[in-house]
Each structure stands twice: as structure tokens, then as C-alpha cells.
N, C-alpha and C positions, 0 to 999 in steps of 0.2 A: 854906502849906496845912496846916491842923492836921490832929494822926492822926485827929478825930472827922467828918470831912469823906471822907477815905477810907474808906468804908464798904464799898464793893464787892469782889466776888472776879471778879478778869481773868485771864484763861489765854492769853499771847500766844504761840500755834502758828506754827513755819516747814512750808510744807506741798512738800514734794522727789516728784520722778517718782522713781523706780527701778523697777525690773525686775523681776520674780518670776525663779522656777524655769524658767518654760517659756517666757521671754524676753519676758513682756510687762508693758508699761510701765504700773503703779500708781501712784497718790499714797498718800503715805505722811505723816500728821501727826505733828510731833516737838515735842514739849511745849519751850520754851524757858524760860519764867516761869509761876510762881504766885502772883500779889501782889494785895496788898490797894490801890487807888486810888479816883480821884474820877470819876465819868463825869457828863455833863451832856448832854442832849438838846436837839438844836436850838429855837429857838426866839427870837419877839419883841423879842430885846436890842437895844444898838446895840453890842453886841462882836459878835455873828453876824451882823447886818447888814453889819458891814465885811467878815466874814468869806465873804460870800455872794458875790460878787464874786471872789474868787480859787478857791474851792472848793468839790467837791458834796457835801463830810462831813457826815452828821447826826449827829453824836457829837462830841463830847468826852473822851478821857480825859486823864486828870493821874496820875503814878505817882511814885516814889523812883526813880532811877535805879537800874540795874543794875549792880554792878563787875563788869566782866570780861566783859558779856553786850552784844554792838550788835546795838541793833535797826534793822530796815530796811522800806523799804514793801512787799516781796514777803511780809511776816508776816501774819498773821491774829490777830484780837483774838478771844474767845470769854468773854461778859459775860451772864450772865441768860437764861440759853439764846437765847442771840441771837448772829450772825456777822457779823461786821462788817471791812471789808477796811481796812488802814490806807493812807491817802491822804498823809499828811505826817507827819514825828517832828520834836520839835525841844526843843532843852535850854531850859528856862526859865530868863531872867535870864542865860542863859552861867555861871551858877555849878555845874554838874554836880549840883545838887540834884534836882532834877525833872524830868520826862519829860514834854511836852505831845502827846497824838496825836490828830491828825483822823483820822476812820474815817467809811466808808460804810458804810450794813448791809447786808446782804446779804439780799436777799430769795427764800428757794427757792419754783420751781415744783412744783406736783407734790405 
């Protein structure tokens, strides 16, 4: 993946309950990553058509790995002022180079 391809800014938030002062239980966003990746939107191919079949992701992202940072699918992706829940992670090629994530958006009501 070349660096002109990663063009986007990805903010991947883990989002935890705890408790305030007066014992009640909030969500709390905690910033994990700020990095620059490749996001790609569902559509037409015959790499998403195979993909349609195992999963309901509209997204794509592609990132650099993180040392020292595991990611998991309780995370939240935040791309373009848009939310998207992460559905699968998985290392590209097994070479610890890249990050591939299916994500669903998330659509609010209201």
C-alpha cells in the first residue's frame, strides 16, 4: 500500500462504561490511535462480492500497524465525521505490516 493511497485521518476510540461521582454508569471515549490510512467504500467489485457473503461491513480500512497497540472489534473507527463499528481486524499477508478492518457505519437516529 503506498503512503499516497493513505490519505485519510482515522481515529480508532475504545468506548468503556464507568461510573461518575454519584454512581452512575457513563460511556466514556478513550482515544486509542490517530493515523493516517486507506478507507474504501462498499461497492460493485468481485473482492466485495466475495466479501458479502461472510459480512455486513460497508467500509474498508487499511492502516500501518500499531506496535504495542491491539486492536479489537469492541473499538470504534471515527473517519470523516462518520462512525463506524469495527466488525473484523486482521493482519495483512501475516507480515505485521498492515492492518485490514471491516467496519459497519453506524447510522444515528435522531
Amino acid at each position: 500500500m503506498s503512503f499516497g493511497k493513505m490519505n485519510k485521518f482515522i481515529e480508532i476510540k475504545s468506548i468503556q462504561n464507568i461510573k461518575d461521582d454519584d454512581g452512575f454508569s457513563i460511556k466514556q471515549e478513550i482515544t486509542i490511535a490517530n493515523v493516517r490510512g486507506y478507507r474504501e467504500g462498499r461497492h460493485g467489485s468481485e473482492k466485495w462480492a466475495n466479501r458479502t457473503t461472510f459480512t455486513e461491513a460497508t467500509d474498508l480500512f487499511v492502516i500501518r500497524t500499531i506496535p504495542g497497540t491491539k486492536l479489537t472489534t469492541d473499538m470504534v473507527i471515527f473517519c470523516d465525521d462518520e462512525n463506524f463499528e469495527i466488525t473484523s481486524i486482521e493482519d495483512v499477508k501475516g507480515r505485521s505490516m498492515y492492518i485490514e478492518i471491516l467496519a459497519k457505519k453506524v447510522i444515528q437516529n435522531g
